[in-house]
C-alpha positions in Angstrom: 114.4 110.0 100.9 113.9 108.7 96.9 116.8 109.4 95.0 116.0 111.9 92.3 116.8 111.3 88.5 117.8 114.2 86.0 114.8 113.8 83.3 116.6 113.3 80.5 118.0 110.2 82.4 114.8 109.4 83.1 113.2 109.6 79.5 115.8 108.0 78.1 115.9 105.0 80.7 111.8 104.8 79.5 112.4 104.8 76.0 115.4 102.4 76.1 112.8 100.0 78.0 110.1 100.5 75.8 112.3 99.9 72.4 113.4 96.7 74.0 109.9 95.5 75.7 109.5 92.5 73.1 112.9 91.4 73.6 111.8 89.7 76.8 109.0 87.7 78.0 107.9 90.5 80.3 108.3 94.3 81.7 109.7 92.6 85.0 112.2 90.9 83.1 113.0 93.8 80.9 113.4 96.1 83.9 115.5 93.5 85.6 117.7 93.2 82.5 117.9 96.6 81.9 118.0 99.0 85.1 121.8 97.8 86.2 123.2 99.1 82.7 121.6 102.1 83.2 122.3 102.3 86.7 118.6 102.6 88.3 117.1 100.0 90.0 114.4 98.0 88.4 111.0 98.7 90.3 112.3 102.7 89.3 112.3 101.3 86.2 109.1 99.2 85.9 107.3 102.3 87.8 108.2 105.1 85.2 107.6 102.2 81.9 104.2 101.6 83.5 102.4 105.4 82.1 105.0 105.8 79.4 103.3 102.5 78.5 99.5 103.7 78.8 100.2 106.7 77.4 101.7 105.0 74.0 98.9 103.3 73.9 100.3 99.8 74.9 98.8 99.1 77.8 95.1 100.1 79.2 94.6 102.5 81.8 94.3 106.3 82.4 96.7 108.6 81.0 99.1 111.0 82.5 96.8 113.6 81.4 93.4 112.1 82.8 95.4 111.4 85.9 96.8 115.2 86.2 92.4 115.8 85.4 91.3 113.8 88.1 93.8 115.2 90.4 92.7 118.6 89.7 89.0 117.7 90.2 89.6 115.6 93.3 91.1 118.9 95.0 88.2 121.4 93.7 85.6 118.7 95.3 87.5 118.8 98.9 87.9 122.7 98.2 84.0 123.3 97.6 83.3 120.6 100.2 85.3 122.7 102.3 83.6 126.2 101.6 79.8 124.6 102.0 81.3 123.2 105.4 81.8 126.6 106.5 78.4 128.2 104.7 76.7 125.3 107.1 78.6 126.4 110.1 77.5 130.2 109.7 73.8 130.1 108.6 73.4 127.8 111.6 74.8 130.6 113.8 72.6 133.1 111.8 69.8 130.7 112.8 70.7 130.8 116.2 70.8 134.7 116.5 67.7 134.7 114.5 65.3 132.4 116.8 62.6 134.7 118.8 62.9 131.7 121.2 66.5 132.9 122.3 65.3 136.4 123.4 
C-alpha cells in the first residue's frame, strides 16, 4: 500500500522542486537531488512536480481541473450508457409481449 503524505508536506515538497527546477539540468535530476532532504522518494516527487508543473503553466498538458472535467464526463457517459443498456433490454421485452405472433 502507497505511503500517504500529510499535504502540507506534500505542497511544500512541490514548491521546494519547482523554486529549484533551473538549478538542474532536469526534473529527474532535481527530484533526485531533492526527495532524500525531504525524505520522499524521487519518482513521489517527479509524479506530484509533473501537474504542479502544467498547472503553472510550465509545461503543456491538461490541467488538474480539465482532468477532474474529464473524469466527471467519462463517468456520466458510462452512467447514461448504462441506463440506455437497460431502456434496450426492456422495450425489447415490451416488444416481445407485444408481438400477435406470440399469442
Amino acid at each position: 500500500m502507497p505511503k500517504q503524505y500529510p499535504k502540507e508536506q506534500r505542497d511544500r515538497a512541490v514548491r521546494m522542486l519547482l523554486d529549484r527546477l533551473d538549478d538542474y539540468p532536469s526534473m529527474y535530476a532535481a527530484c533526485n537531488a531533492i526527495a532524500p532532504k525531504l525524505g520522499i522518494g524521487p519518482e513521489t516527487l517527479r509524479r506530484w512536480g509533473q501537474p504542479a508543473q502544467v498547472d503553472s503553466g510550465q509545461r503543456s498538458g491538461p490541467t488538474s481541473d480539465e482532468l477532474m472535467e474529464i473524469k466527471k464526463l467519462k463517468n456520466k457517459i458510462r452512467d447514461l450508457e448504462e441506463a440506455n443498456e437497460i431502456l434496450k433490454q426492456a422495450s425489447m421485452i415490451d416488444a416481445r409481449e407485444l408481438d400477435p405472433r406470440q399469442r
